[in-house]
N, C-alpha and C positions, 0 to 999 in steps of 0.2 A: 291353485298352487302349481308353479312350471317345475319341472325338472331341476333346474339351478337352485330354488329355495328348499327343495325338498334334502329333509338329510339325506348323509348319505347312504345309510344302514339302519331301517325299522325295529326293535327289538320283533322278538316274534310273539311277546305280550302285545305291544302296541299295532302289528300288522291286524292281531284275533280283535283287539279291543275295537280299530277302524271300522273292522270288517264286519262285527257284528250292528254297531252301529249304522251302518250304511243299511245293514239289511232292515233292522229295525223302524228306523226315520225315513227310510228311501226318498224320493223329492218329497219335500214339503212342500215348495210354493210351488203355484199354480202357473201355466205361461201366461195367462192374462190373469192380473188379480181383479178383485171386487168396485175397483176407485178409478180404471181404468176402462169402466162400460157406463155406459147413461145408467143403469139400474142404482148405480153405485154413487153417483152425482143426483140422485131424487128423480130422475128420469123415467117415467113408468111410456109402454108400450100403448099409443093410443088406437082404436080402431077408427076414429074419424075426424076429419080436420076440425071438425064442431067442438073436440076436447080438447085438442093441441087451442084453439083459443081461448075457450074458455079457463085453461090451466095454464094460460098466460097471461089474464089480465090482471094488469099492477094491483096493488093492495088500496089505492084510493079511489080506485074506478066501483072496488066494491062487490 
């Protein structure tokens, strides 16, 4: 929220309500979430190019 959308004058109910809120939820999200890493797309970490093949071949090769 900018400056211009904010009222003009917080009650000093609604500044304490803000304020404790903030303190309570602090960030929630994370900078990078879970859907935006390979872990998160079924992506597992392999240790040898023998499994990136293997966990590559189509489903009719079998």
């Amino acid at each position: 929220m900018t400056s211009s959308e904010r009222p003009a004058k917080l009650s000093k109910h609604e500044r304490e309500r803000r304020r404790r809120a903030a303190e309570l939820l602090g960030d929630l999200l994370p900078d990078t979430t879970r859907d935006e890493t390979s872990e998160g797309w079924g992506e597992k970490e392999s240790s040898s190019r023998d499994d990136d093949y293997l966990r590559d071949v189509p489903p009719h090769h079998g």
